[in-house]
N, C-alpha and C positions, 0 to 999 in steps of 0.2 A: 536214567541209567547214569552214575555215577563212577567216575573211571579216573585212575589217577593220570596227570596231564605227561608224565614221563619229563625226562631230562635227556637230551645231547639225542642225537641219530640212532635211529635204530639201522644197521646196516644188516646187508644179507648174507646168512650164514652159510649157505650153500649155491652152486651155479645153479640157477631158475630159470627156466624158460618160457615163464610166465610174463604175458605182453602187458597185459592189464586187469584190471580190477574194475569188478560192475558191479553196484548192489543196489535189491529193489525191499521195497518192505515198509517199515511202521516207524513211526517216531526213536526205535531205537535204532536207525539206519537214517535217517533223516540229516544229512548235513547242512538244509538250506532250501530245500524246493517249495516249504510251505512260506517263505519269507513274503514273496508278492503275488500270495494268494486271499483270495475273501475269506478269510478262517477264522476262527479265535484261538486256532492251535497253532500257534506259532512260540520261538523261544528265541527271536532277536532281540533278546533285553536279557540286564544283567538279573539275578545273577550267573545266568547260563554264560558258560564262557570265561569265567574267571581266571581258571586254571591253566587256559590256552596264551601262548605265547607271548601273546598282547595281549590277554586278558578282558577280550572284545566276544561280543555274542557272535555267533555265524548263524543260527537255526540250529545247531546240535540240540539237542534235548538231553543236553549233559554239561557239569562243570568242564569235561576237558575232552581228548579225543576218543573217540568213539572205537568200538573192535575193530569194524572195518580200517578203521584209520592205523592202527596198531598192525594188523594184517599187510597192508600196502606196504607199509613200512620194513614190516619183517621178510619179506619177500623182494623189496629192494628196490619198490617199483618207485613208489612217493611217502613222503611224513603223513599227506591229509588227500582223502578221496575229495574232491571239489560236490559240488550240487550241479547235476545238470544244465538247471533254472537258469545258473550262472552266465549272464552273456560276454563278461569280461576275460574266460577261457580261451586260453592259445590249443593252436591247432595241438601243440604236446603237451598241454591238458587233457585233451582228451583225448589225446590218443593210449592213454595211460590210462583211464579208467575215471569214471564217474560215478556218481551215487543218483539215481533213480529216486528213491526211496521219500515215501511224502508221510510226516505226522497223519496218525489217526485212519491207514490207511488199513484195507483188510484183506481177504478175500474172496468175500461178504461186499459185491459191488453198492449192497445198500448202506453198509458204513461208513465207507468216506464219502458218500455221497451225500449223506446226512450231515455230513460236514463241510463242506465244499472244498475236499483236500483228494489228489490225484489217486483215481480206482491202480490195482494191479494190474489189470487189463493195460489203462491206458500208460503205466511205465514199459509194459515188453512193447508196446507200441511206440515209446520215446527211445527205444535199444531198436527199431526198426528205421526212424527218423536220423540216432546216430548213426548208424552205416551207412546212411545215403548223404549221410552229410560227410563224412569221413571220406568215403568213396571220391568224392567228388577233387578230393584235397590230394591221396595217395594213389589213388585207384582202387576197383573193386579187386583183384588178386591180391594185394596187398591187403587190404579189408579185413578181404575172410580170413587171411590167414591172422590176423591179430584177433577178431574175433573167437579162432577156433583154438590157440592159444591164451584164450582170457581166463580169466576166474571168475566166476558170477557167485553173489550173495546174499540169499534171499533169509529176514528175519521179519516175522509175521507172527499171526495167529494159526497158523498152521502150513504142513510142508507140503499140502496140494499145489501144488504148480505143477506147469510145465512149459518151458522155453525152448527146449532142444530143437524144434523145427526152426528159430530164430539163428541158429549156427554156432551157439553156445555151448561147447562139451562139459565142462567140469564147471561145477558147482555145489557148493557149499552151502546149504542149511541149517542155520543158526535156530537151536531147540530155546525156548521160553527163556524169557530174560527176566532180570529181579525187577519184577515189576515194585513189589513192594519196598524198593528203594527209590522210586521215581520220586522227587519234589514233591508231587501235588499229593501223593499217597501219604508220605512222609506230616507233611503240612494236614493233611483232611483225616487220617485216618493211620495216627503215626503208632509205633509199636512200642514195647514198653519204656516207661522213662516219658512219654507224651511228646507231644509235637515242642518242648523248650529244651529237649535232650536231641532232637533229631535223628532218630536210630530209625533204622529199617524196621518196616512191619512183614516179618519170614514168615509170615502165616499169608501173606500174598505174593509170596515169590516162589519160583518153582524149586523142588526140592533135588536132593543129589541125584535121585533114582532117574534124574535127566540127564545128570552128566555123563558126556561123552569125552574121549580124548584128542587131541589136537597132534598133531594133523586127525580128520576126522573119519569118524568107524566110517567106513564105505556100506553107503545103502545100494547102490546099481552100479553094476562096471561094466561097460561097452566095450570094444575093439576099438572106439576113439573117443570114449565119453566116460566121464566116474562122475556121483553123485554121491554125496560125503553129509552125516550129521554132525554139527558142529555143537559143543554148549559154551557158552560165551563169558561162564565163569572161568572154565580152564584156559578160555584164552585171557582172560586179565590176570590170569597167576603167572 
């Protein structure tokens, strides 16, 4: 995924009452979790990263910040969702939201397992580890309440999930990302003009008839829960 790196703060256009930001999913949500994993998917080398502030790899699977990152920022929370993975995190790092989210991951527990990169199972199980690690620092009333105030966002191969027994209301579902703009697509199987011109191959990226609007069409609305489709193009417009 390919995103331009932005310039100056994004600040928040409206009062939010949004505590934090949690996202679980695939190499396009990936900020870093697959970095000290046995994988071969990893993207802590240039030239992933170029476009970021320092112009250092983190694990993005991207030149520069990722939607989620864009998202944080727009809401006013943070510039960069961190990696869970992370163990250099201040208690207000995370208490602000982290990224779950491991390259090559599915919800097909046989696909990341094939890879030795974190199942979706075992990230809402690392959103159960955080609150008892949270907990411990704020207290459980405090907790829940940031939890139930979060944003959760999940970008995958598909929008089966379910976390709401976790204490997570609203959540975001990011519909198919331009895969055929990914590096390796670009590099293996580039689109017109060849892999010396480097153009996206749109014949493997998802088409309009995905796009949704941002803030996102509402798929489920609870008494204390909404659950929203996202497309990931209209949020990099």
């Amino acid at each position: 995924m390919f995103l331009a790196a932005g310039k100056g703060k994004l600040h928040r256009p409206f009062n939010n009452t949004v505590s934090a930001v949690f996202v679980f999913g695939d190499s396009t949500v990936d900020v870093g979790n697959n970095n000290n994993l046995m994988t071969i998917l990893k993207s802590d080398f240039r030239p992933y990263g170029i476009d970021l502030p320092n112009k250092k790899p983190t694990g993005r699977f991207s030149n520069g910040r990722l939607v989620t990152d864009f998202i944080a920022a727009y809401a006013g929370i943070k510039e960069f969702v961190p990696a869970y993975s992370d163990l250099q995190l201040s208690i207000e790092d995370l208490m602000t939201g982290v990224s779950f989210a491991s390259g090559a991951s599915g919800f097909d527990e046989k696909t990341p397992s094939s890879f030795g990169v974190i199942t979706m199972k075992k990230q809402v199980e690392n959103l159960r580890e955080y609150t008892t690690k949270i907990a411990k620092k704020i207290g459980k009333k405090k907790t829940k309440t940031l939890i139930e105030k979060s944003v959760s966002i999940v970008s995958a191969g598909s929008n089966d999930i379910f976390i709401g027994s976790k204490g997570v209301r609203n959540v975001a579902v990011v519909g198919l990302s331009q895969v055929g703009c990914a590096p390796a697509v670009v590099t293996l199987n580039p689109g017109d003009g060849g892999m010396f011109e480097r153009k996206c191959n749109d014949s493997m990226s998802a088409g309009p008839v995905l796009s949704f609007y941002w803030p996102g069409a509402e798929l489920k609305e609870g008494p204390h829960s909404m659950w929203a489709l996202v497309s990931c193009l209209d949020l990099a417009q």
